[in-house]
N, CA, C and O of each residue as an XYZ file, in Angstrom:
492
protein
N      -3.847   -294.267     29.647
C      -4.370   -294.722     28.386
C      -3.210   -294.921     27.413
O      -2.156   -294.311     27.588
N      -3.361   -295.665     26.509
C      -2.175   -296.395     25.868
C      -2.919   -295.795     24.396
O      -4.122   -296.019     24.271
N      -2.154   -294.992     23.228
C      -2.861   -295.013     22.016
C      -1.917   -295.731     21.011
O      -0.801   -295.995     21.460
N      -2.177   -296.092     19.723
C      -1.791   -296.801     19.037
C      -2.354   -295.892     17.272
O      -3.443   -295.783     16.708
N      -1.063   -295.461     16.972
C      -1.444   -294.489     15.832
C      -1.163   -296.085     14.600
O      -0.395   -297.047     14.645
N      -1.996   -295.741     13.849
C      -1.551   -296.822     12.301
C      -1.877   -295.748     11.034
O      -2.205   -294.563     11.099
N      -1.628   -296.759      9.663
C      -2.193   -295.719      8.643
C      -1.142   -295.231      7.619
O      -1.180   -295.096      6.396
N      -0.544   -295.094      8.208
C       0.754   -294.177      7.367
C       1.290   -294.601      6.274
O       2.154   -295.377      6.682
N       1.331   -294.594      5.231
C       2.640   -295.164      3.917
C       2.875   -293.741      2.790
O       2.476   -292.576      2.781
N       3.553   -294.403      2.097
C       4.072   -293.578      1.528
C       3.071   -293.998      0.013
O       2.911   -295.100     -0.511
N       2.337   -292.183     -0.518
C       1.755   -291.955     -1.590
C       2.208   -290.741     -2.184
O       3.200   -290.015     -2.128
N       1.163   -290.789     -2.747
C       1.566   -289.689     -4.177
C       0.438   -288.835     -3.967
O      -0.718   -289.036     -3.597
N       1.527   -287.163     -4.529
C       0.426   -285.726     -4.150
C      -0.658   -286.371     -4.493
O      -0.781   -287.384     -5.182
N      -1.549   -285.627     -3.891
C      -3.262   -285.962     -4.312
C      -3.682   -287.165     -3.906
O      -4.886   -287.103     -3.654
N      -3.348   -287.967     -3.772
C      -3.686   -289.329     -3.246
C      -4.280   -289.008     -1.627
O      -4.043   -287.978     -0.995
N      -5.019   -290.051     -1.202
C      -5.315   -289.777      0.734
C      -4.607   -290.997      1.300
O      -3.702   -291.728      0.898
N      -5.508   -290.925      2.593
C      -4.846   -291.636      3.522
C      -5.916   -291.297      4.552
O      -6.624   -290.292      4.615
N      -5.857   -292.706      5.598
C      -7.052   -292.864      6.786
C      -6.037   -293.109      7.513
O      -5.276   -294.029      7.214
N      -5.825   -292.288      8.661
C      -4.918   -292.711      9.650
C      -5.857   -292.931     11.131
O      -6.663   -292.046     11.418
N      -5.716   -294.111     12.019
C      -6.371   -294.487     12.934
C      -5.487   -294.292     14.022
O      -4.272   -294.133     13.910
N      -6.279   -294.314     15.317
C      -5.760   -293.947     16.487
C      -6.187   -294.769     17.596
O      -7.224   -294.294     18.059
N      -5.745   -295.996     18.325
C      -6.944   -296.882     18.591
C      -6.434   -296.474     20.347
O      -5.238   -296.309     20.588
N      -7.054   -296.401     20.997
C      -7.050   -295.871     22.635
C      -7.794   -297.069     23.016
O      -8.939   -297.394     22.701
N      -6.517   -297.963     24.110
C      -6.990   -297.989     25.117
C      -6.374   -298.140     26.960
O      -5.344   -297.619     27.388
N      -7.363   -298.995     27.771
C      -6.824   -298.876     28.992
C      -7.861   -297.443     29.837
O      -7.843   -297.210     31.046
N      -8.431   -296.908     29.106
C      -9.411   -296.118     29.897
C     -10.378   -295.798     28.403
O     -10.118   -296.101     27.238
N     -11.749   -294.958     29.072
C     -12.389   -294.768     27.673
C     -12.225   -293.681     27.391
O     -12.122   -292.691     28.115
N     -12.158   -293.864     25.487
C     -11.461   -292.719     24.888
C     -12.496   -291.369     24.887
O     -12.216   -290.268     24.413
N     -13.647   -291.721     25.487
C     -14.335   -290.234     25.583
C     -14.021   -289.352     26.730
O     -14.544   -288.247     26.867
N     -13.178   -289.847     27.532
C     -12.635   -288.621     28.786
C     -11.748   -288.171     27.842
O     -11.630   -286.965     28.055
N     -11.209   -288.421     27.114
C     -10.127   -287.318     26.136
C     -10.446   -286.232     24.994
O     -11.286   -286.542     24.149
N      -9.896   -285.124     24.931
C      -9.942   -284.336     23.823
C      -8.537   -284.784     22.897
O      -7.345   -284.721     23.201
N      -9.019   -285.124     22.005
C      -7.926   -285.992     20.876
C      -7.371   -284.689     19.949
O      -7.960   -283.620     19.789
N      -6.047   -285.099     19.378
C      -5.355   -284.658     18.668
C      -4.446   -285.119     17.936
O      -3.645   -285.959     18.346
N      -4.436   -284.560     16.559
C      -3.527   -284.934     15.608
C      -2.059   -284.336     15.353
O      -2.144   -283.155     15.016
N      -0.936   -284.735     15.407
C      -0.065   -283.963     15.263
C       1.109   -284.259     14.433
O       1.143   -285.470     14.214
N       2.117   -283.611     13.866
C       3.053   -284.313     12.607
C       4.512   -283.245     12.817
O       4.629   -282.043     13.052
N       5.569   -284.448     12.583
C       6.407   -283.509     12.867
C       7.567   -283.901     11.887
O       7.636   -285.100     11.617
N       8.407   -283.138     11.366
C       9.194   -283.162      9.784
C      10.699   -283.403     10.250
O      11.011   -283.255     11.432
N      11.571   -283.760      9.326
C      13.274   -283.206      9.884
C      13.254   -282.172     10.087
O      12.918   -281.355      9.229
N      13.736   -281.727     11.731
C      14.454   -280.339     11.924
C      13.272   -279.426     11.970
O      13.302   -278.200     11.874
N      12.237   -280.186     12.128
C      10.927   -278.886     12.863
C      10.206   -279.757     14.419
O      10.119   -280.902     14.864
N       9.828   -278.405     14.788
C       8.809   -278.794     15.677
C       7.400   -279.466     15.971
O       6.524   -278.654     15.673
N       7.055   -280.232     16.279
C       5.745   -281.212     16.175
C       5.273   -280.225     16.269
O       5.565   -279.381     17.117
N       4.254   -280.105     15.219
C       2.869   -279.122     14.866
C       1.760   -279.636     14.926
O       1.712   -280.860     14.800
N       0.509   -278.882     15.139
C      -0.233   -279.388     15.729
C      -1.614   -279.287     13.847
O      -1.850   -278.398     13.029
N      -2.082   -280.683     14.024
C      -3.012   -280.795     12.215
C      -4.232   -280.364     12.916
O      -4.780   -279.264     12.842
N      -4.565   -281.360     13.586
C      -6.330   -281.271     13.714
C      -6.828   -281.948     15.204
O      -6.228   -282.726     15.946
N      -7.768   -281.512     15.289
C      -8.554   -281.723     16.893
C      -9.765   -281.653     17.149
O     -10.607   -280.955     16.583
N      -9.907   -282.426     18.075
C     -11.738   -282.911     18.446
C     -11.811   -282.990     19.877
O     -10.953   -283.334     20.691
N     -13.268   -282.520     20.066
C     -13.551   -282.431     21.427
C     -14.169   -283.925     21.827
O     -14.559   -284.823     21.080
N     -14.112   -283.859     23.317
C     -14.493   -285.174     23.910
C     -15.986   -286.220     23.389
O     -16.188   -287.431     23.487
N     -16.888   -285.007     22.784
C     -18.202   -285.797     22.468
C     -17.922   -285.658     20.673
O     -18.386   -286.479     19.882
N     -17.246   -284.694     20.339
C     -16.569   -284.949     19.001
C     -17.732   -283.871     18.327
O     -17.867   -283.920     17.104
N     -18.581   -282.890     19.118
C     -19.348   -281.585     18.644
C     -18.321   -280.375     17.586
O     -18.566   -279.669     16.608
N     -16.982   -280.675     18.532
C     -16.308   -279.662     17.913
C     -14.946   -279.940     17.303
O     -14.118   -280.483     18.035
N     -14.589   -279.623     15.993
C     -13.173   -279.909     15.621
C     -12.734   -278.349     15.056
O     -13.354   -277.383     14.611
N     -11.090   -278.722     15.379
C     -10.442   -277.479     14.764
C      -8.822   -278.432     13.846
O      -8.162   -279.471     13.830
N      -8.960   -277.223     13.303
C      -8.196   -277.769     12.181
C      -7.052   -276.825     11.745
O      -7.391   -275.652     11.592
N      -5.537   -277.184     11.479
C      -4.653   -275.999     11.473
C      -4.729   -275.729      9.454
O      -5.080   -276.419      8.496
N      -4.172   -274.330      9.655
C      -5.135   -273.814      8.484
C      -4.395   -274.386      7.147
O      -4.883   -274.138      6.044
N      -3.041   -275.265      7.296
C      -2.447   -275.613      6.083
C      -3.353   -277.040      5.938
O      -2.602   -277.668      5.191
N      -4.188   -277.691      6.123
C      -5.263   -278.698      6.423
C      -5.868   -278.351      5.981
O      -6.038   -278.975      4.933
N      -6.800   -277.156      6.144
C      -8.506   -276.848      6.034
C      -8.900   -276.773      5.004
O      -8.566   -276.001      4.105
N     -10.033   -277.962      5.024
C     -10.815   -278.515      3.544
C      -9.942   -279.721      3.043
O     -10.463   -280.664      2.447
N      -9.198   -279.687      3.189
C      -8.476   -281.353      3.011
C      -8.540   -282.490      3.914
O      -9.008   -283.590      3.622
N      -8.062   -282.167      4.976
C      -7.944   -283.334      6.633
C      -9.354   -283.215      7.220
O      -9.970   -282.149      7.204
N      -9.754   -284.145      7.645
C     -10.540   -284.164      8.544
C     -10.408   -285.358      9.523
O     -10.001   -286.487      9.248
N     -10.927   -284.780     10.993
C     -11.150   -285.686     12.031
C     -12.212   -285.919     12.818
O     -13.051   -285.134     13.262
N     -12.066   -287.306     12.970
C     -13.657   -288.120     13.287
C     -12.735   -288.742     14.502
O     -11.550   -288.944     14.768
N     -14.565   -288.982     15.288
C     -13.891   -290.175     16.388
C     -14.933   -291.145     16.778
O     -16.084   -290.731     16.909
N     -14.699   -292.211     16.950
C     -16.222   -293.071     17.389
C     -15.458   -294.018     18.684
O     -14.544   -294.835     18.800
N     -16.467   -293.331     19.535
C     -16.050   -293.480     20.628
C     -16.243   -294.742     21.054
O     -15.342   -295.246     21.725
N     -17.422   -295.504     20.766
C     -17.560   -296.870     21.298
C     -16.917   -297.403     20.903
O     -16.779   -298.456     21.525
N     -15.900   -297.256     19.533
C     -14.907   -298.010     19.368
C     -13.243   -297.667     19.580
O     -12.269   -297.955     18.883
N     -13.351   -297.050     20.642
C     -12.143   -296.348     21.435
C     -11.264   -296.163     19.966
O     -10.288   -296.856     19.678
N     -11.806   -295.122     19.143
C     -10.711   -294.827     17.820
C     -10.950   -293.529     17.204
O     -12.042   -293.005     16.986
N      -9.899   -293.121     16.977
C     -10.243   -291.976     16.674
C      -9.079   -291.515     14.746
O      -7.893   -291.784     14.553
N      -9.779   -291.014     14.036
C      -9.472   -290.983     12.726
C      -8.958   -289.498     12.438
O      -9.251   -288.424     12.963
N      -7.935   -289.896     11.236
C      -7.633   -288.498     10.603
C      -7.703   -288.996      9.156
O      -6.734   -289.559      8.646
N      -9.120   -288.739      8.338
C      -8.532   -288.877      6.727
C      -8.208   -287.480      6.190
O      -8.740   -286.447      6.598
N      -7.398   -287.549      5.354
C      -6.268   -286.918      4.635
C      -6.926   -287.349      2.989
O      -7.196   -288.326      2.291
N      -6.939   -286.072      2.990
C      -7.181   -285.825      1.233
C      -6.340   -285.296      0.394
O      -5.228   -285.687      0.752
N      -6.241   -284.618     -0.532
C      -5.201   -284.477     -1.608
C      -3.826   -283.920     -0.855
O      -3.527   -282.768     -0.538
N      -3.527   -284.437     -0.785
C      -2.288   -285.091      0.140
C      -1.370   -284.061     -0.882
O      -1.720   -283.616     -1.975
N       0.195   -283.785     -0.004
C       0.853   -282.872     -0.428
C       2.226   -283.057      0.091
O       2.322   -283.082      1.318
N       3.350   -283.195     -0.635
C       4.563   -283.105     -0.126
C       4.494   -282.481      1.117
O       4.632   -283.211      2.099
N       4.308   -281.268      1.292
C       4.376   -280.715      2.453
C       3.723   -281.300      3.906
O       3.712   -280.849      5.051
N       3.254   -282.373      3.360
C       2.230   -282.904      4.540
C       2.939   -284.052      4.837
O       2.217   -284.725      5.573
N       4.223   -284.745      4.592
C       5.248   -285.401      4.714
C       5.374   -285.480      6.571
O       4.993   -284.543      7.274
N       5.841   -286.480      7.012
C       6.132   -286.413      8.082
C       5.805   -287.637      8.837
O       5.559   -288.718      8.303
N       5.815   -287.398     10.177
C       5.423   -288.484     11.635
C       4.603   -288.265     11.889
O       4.665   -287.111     12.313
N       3.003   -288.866     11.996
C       2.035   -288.323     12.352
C       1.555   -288.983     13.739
O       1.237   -290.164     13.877
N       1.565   -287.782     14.954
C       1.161   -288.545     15.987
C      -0.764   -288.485     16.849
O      -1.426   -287.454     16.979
N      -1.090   -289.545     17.172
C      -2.402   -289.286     18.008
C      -1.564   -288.667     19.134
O      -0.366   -288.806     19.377
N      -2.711   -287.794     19.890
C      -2.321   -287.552     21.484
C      -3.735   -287.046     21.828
O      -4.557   -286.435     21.145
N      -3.773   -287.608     23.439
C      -5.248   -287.250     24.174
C      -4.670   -286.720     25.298
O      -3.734   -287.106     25.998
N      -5.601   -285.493     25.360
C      -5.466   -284.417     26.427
C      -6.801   -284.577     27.575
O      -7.906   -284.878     27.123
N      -6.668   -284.412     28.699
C      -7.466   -284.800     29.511
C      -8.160   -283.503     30.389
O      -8.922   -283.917     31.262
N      -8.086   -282.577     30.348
C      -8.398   -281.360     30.377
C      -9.219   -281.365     29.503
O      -9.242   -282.113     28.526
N     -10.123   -280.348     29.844
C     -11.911   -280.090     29.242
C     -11.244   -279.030     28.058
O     -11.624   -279.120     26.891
N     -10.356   -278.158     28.418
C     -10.564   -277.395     27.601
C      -9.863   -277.102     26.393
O      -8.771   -277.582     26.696
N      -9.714   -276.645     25.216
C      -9.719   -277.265     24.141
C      -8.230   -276.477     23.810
O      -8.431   -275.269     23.937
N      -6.805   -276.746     23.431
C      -5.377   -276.350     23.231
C      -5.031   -277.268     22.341
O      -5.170   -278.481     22.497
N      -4.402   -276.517     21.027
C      -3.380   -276.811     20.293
C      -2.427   -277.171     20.404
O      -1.980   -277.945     19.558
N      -1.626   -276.758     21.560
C      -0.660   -276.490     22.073
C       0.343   -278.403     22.515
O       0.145   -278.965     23.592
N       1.081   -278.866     21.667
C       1.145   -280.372     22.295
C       1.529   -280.431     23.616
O       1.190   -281.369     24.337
N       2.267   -279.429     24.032
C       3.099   -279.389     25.629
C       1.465   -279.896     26.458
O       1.702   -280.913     27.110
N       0.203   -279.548     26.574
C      -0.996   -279.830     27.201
C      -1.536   -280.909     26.942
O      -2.577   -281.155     27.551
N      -0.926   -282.090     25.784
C      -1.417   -283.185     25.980
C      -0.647   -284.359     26.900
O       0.566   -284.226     27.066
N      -1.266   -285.391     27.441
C      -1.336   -285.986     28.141
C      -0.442   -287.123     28.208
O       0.425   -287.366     29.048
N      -0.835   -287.855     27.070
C      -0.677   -289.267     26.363
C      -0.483   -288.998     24.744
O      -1.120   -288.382     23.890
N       0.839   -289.849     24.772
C       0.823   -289.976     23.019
C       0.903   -291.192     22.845
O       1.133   -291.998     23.746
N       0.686   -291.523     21.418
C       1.302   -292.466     21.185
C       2.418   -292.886     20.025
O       3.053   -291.888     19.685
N       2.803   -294.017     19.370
C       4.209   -293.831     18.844
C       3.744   -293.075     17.241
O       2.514   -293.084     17.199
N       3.910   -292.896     16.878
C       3.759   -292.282     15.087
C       3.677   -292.814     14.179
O       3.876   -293.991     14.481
N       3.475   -292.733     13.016
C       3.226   -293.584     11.988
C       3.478   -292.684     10.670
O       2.826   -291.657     10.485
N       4.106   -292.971     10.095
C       4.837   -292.067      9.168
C       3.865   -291.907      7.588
O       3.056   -292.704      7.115
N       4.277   -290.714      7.115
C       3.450   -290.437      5.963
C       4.227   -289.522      5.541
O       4.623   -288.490      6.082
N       4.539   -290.238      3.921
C       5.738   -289.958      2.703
C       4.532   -289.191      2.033
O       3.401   -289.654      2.174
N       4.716   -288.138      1.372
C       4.223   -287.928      0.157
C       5.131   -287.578     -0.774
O       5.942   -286.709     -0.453
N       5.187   -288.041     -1.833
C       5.798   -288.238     -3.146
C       5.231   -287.026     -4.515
O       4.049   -286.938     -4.848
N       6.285   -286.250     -5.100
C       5.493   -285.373     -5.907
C       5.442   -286.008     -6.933
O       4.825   -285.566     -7.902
């Protein structure tokens, strides 16, 4: 499966952002999707995640109540909007689908990425 992250520019704290994830080459419901972002000189961390029928999301806790992730599967895409947005939330933001049922944070367990799409926040 081939994903295709878009979305990204550069805004200002508090401002959002809809970042899309468009999968294809197989259908995007055999995957458990994930969001991930990674800064100068850190390790890709893991934002937010959804299960294959999209019943269940988890969310890392510098996110929670701000980010959320959706996925609509018939349209092989899967979303991260971003709400009051925060310097700290600066970075490369990548899709990745894991093909394993069961549900890891962890990026080393995903599968497929795709390239990133960057997101400035400005104080």
């Amino acid at each position: 499966v081939q994903l295709q992250a878009s979305g990204g520019g550069l805004v200002q704290a508090g401002d959002s952002l809809r970042l899309s994830c468009a999968a294809s080459g197989r259908s995007f419901s055999s995957f458990i999707m994930g969001w991930f972002r990674q800064s100068p000189g850190k390790e890709r961390e893991f934002v937010a995640g959804m299960s294959r029928s999209g019943d269940s999301t988890y969310s890392a806790d510098s996110v929670k109540g701000r980010f959320a992730i959706f996925r609509d599967n018939a349209k092989n895409t899967g979303y991260l909007q971003m709400n009051s947005l925060k310097p700290e939330d600066t970075g490369v933001y990548y899709c990745a689908a894991k093909t394993s049922i069961n549900w890891n944070g962890n990026p080393k367990f995903y599968d497929y990425w795709g390239r990133g799409t960057q997101v400035t926040v400005s104080s």
